[in-house]
PDB file with SEQRES, HELIX, SHEET and CRYST1 records, atoms N, CA, C and O in Angstrom:
SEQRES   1 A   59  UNK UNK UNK UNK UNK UNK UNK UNK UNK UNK UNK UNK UNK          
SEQRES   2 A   59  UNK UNK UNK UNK UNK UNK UNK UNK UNK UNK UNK UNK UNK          
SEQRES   3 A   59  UNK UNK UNK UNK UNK UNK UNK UNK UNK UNK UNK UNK UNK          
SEQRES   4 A   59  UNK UNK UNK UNK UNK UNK UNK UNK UNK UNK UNK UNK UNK          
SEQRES   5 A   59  UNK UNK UNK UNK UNK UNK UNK                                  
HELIX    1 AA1 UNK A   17  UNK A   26  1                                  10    
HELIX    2 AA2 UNK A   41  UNK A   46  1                                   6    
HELIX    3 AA3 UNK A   51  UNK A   53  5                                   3    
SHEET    1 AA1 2 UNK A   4  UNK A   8  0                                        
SHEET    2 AA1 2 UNK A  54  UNK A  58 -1                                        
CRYST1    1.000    1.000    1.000  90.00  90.00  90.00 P 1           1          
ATOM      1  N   UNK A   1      94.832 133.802  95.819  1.00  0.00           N  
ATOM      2  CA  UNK A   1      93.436 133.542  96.102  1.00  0.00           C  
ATOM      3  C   UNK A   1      92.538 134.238  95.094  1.00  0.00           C  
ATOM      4  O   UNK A   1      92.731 135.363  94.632  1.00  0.00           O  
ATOM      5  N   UNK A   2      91.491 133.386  94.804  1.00  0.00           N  
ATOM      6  CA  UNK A   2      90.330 134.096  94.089  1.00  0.00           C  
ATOM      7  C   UNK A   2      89.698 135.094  94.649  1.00  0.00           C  
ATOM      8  O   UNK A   2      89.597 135.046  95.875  1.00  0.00           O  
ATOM      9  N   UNK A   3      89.138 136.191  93.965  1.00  0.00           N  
ATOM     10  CA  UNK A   3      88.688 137.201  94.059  1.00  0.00           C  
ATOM     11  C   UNK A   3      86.834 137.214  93.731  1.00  0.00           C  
ATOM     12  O   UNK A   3      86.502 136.708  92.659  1.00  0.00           O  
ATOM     13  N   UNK A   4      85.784 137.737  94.576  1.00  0.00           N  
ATOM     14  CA  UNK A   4      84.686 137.498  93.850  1.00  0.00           C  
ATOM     15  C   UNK A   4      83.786 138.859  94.628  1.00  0.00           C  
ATOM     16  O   UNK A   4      83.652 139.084  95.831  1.00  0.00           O  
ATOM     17  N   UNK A   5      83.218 139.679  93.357  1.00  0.00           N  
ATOM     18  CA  UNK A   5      82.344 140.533  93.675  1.00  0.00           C  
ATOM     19  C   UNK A   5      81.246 140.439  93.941  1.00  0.00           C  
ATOM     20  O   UNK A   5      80.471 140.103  93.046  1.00  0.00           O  
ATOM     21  N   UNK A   6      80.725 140.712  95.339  1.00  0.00           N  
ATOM     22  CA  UNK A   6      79.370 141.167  95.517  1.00  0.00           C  
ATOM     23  C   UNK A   6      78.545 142.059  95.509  1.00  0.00           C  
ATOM     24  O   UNK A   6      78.705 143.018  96.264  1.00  0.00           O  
ATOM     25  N   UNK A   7      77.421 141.986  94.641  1.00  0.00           N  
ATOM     26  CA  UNK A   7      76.380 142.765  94.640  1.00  0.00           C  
ATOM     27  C   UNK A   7      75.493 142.578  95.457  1.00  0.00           C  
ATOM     28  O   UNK A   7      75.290 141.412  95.793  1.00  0.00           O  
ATOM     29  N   UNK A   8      74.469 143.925  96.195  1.00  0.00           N  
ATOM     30  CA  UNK A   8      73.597 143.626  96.394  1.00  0.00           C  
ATOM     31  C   UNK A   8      72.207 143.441  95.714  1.00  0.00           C  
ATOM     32  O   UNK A   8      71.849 144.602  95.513  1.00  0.00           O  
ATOM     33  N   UNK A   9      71.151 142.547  95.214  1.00  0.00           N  
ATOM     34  CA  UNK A   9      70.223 142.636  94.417  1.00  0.00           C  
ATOM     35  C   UNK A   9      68.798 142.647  94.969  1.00  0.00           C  
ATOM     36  O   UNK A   9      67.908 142.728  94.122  1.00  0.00           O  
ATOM     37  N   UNK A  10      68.331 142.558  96.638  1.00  0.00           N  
ATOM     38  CA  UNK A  10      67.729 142.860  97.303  1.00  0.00           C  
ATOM     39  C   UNK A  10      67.740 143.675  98.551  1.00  0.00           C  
ATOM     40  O   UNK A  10      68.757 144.093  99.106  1.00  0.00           O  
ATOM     41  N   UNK A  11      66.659 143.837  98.892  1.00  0.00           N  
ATOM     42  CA  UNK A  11      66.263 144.899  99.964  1.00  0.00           C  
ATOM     43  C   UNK A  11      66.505 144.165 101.216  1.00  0.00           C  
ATOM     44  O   UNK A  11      66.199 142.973 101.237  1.00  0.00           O  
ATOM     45  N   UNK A  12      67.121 144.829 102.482  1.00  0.00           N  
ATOM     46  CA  UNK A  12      67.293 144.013 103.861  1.00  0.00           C  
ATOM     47  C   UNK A  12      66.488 144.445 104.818  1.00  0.00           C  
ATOM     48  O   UNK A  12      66.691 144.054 105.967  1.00  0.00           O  
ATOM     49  N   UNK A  13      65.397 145.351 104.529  1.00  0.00           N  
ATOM     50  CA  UNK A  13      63.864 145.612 105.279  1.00  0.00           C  
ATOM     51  C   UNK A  13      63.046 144.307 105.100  1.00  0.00           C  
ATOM     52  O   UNK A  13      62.508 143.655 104.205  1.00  0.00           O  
ATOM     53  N   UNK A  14      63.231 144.283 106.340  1.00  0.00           N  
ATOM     54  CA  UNK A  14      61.562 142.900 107.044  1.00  0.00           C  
ATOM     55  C   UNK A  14      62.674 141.898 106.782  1.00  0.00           C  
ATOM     56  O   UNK A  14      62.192 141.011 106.077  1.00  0.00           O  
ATOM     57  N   UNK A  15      64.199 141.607 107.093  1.00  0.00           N  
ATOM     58  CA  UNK A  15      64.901 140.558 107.510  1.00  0.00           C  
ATOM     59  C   UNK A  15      65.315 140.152 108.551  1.00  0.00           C  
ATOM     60  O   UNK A  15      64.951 140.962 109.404  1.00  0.00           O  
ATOM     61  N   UNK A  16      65.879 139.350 109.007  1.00  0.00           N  
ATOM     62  CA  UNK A  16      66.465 138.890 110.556  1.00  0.00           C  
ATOM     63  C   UNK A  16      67.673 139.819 110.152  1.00  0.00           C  
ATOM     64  O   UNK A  16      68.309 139.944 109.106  1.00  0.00           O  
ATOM     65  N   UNK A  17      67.780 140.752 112.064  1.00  0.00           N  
ATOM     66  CA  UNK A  17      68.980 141.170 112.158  1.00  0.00           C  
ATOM     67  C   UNK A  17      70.358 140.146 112.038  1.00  0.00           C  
ATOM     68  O   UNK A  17      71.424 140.621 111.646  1.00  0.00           O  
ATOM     69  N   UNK A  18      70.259 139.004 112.333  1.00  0.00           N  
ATOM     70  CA  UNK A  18      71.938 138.530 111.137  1.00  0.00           C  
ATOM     71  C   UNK A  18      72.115 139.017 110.229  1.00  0.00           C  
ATOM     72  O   UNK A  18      73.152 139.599 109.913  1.00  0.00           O  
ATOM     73  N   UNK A  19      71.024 138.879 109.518  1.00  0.00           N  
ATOM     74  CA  UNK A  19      71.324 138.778 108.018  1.00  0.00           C  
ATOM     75  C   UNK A  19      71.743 140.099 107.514  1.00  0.00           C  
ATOM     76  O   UNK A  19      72.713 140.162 106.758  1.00  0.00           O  
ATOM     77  N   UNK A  20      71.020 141.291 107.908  1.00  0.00           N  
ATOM     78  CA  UNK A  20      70.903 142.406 107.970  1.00  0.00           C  
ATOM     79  C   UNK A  20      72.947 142.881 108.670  1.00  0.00           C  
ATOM     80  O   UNK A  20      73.738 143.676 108.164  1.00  0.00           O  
ATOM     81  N   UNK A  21      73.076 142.253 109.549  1.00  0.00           N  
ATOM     82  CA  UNK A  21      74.563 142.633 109.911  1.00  0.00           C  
ATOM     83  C   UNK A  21      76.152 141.918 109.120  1.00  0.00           C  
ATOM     84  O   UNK A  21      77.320 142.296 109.020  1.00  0.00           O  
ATOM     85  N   UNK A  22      75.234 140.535 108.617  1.00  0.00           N  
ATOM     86  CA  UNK A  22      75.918 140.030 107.926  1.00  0.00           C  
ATOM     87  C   UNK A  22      76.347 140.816 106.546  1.00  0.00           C  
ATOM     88  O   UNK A  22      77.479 140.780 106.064  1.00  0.00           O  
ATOM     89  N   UNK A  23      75.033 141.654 105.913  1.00  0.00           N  
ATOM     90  CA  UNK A  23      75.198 142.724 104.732  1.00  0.00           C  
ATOM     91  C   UNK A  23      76.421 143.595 105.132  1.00  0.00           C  
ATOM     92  O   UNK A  23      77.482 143.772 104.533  1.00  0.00           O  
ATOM     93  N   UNK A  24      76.034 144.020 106.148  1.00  0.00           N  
ATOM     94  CA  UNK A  24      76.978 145.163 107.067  1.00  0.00           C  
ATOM     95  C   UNK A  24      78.403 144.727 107.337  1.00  0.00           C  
ATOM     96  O   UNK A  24      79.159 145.629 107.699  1.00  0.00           O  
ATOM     97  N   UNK A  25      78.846 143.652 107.240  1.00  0.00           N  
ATOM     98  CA  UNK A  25      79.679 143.452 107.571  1.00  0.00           C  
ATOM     99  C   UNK A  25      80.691 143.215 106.122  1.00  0.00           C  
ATOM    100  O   UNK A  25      81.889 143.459 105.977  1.00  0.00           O  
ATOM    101  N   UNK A  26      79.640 142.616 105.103  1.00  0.00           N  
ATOM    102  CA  UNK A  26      80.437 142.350 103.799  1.00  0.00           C  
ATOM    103  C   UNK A  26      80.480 143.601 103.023  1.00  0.00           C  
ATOM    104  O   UNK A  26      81.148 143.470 101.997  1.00  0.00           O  
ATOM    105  N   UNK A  27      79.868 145.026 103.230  1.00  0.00           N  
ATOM    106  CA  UNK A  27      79.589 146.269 103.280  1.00  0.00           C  
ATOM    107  C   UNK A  27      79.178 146.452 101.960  1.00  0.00           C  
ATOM    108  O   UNK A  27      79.597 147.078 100.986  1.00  0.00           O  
ATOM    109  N   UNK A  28      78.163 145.667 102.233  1.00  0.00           N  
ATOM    110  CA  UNK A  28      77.148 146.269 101.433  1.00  0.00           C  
ATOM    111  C   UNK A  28      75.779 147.192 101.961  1.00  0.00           C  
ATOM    112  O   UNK A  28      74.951 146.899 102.823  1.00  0.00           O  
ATOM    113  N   UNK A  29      75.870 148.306 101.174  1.00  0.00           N  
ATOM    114  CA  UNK A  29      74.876 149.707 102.021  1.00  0.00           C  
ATOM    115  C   UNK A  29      73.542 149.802 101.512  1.00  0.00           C  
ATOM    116  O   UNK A  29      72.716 150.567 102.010  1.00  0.00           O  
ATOM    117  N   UNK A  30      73.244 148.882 100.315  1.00  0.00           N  
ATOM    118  CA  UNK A  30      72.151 149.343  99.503  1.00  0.00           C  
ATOM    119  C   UNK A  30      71.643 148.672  98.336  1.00  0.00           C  
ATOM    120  O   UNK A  30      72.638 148.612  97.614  1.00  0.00           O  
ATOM    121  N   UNK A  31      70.739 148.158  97.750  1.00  0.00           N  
ATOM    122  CA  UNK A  31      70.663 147.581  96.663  1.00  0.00           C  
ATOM    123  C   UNK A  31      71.432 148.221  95.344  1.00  0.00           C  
ATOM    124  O   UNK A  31      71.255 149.416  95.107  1.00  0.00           O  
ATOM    125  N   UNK A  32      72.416 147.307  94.351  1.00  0.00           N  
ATOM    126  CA  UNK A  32      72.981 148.015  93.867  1.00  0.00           C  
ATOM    127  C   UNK A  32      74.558 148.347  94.010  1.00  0.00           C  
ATOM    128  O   UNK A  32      75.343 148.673  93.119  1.00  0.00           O  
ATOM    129  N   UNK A  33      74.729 148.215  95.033  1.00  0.00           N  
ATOM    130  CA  UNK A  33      76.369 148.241  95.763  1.00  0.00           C  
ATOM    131  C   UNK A  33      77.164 147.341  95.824  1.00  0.00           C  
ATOM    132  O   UNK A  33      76.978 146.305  96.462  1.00  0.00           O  
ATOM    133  N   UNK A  34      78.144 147.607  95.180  1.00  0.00           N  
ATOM    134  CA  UNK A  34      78.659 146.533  94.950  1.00  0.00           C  
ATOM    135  C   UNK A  34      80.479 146.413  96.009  1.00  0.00           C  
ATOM    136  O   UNK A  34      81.077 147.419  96.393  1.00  0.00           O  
ATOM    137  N   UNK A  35      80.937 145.070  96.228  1.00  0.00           N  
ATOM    138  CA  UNK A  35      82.152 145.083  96.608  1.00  0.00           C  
ATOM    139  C   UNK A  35      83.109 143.736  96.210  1.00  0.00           C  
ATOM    140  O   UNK A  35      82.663 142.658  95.814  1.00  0.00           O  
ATOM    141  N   UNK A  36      84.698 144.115  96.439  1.00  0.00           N  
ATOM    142  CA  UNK A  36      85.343 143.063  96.047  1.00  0.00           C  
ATOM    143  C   UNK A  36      85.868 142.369  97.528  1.00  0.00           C  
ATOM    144  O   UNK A  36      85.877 142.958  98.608  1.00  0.00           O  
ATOM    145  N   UNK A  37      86.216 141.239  97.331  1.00  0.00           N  
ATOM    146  CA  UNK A  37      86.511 140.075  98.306  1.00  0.00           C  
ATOM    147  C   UNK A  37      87.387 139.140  97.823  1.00  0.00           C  
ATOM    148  O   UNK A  37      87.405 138.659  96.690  1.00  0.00           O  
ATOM    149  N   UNK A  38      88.365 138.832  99.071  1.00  0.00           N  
ATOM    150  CA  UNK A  38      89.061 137.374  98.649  1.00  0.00           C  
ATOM    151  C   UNK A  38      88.235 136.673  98.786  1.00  0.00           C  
ATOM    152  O   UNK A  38      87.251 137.019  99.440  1.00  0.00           O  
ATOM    153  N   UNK A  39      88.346 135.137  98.091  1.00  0.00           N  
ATOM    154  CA  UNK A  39      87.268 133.759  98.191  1.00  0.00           C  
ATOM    155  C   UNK A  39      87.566 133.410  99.899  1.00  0.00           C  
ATOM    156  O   UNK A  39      88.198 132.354  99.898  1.00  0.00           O  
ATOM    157  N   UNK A  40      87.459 133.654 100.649  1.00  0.00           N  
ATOM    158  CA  UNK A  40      88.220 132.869 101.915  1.00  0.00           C  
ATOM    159  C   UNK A  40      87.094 132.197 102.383  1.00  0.00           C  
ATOM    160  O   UNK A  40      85.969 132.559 102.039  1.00  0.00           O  
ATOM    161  N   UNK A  41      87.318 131.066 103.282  1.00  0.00           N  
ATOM    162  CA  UNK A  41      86.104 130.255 103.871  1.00  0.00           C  
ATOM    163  C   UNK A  41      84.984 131.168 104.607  1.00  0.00           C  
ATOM    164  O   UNK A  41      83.774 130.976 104.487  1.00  0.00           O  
ATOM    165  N   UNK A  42      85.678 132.368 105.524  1.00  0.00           N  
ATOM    166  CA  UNK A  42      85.083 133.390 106.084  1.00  0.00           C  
ATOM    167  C   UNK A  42      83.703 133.945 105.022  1.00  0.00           C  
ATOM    168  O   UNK A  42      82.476 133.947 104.930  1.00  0.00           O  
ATOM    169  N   UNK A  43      84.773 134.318 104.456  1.00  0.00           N  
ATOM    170  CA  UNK A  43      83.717 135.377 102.963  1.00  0.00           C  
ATOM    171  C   UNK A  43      82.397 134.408 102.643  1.00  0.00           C  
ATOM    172  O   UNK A  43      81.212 134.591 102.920  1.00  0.00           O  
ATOM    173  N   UNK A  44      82.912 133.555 102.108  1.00  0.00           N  
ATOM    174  CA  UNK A  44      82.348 132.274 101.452  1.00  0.00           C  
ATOM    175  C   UNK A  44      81.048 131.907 101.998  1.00  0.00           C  
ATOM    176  O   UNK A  44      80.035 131.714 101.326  1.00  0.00           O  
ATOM    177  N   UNK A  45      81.172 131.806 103.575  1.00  0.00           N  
ATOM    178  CA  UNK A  45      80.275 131.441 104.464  1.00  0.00           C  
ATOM    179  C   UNK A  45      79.392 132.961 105.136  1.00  0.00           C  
ATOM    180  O   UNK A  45      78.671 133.000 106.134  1.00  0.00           O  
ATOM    181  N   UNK A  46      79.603 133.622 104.593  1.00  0.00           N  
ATOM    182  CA  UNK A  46      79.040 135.175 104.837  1.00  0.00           C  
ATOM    183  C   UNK A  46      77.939 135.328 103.720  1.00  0.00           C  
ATOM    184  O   UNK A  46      76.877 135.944 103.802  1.00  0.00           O  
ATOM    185  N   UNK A  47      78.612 134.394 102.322  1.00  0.00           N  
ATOM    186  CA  UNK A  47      78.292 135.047 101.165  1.00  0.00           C  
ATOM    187  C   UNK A  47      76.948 133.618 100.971  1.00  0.00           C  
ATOM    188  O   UNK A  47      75.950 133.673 100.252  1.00  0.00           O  
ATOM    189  N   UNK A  48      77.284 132.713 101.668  1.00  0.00           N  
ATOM    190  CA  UNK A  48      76.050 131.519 101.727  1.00  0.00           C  
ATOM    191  C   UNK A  48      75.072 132.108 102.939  1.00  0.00           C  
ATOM    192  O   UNK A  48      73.981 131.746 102.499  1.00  0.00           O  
ATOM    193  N   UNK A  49      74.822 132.699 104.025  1.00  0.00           N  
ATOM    194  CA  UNK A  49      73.860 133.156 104.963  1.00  0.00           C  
ATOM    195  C   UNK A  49      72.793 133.938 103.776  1.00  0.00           C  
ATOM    196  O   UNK A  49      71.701 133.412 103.560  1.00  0.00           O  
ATOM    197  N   UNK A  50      73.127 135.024 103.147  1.00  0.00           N  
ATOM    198  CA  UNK A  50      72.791 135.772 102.564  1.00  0.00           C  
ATOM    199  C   UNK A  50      72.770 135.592 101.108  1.00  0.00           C  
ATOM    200  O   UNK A  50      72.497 136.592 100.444  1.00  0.00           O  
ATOM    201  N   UNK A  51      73.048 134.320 100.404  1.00  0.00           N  
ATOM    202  CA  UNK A  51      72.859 134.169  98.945  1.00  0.00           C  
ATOM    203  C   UNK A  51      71.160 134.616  98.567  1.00  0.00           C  
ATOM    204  O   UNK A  51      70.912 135.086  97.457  1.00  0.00           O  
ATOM    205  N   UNK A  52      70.332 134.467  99.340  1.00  0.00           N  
ATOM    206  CA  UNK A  52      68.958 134.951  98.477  1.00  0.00           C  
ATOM    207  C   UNK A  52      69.211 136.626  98.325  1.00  0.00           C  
ATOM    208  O   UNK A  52      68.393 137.228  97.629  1.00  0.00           O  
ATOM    209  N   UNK A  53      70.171 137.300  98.870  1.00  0.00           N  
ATOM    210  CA  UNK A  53      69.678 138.668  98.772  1.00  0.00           C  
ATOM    211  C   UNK A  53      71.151 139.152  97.779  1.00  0.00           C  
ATOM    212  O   UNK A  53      71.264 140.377  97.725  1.00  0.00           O  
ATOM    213  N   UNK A  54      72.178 138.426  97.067  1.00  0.00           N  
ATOM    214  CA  UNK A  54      73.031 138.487  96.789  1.00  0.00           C  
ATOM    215  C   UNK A  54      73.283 138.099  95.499  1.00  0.00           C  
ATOM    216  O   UNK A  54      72.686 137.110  95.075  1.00  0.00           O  
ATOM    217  N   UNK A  55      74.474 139.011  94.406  1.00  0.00           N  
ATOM    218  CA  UNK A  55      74.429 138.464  93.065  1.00  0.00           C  
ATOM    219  C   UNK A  55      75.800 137.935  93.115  1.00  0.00           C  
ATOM    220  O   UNK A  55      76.425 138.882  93.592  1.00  0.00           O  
ATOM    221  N   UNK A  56      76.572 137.058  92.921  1.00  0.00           N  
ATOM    222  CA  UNK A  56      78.130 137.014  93.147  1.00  0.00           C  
ATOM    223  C   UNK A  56      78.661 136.239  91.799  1.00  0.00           C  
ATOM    224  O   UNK A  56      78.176 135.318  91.142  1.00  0.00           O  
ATOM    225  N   UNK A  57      80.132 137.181  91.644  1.00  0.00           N  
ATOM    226  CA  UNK A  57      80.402 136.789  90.073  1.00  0.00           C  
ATOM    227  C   UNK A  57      82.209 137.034  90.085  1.00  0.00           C  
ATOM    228  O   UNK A  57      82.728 138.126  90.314  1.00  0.00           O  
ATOM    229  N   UNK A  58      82.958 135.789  89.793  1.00  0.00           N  
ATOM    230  CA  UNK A  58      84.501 136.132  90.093  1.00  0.00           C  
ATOM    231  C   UNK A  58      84.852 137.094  89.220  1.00  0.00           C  
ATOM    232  O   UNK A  58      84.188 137.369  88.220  1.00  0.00           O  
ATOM    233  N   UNK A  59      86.330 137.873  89.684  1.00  0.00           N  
ATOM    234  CA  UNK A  59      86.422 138.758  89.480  1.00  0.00           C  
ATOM    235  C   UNK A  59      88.137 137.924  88.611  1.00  0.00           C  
ATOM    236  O   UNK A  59      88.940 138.644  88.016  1.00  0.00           O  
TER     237      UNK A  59                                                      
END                                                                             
């Protein structure tokens, strides 16, 4: 499986708590933070809720 890093590139103050738990869950803590991930449909669909606040780039 493909591999793809997320960054965070925005702030999750003044968002809907999903979105805000959805960060939390892909663990991202902060603008700037970055993490690795398998491509899985899960991820994928975590990583589309939250694409405006997100930089994503395969690894």
């Amino acid at each position: 499986m493909a591999k793809i890093k997320v960054t965070q590139v925005k702030s999750s103050i003044k968002r809907m708590q999903s979105q805000k738990r959805t960060l939390e869950a892909l663990g991202l803590r902060g603008i700037g933070k970055a993490v690795t991930h398998e491509a899985t449909p899960n991820i994928l669909g975590m990583i589309r809720k939250v694409e405006h606040l997100v930089k994503t780039t395969e690894v």
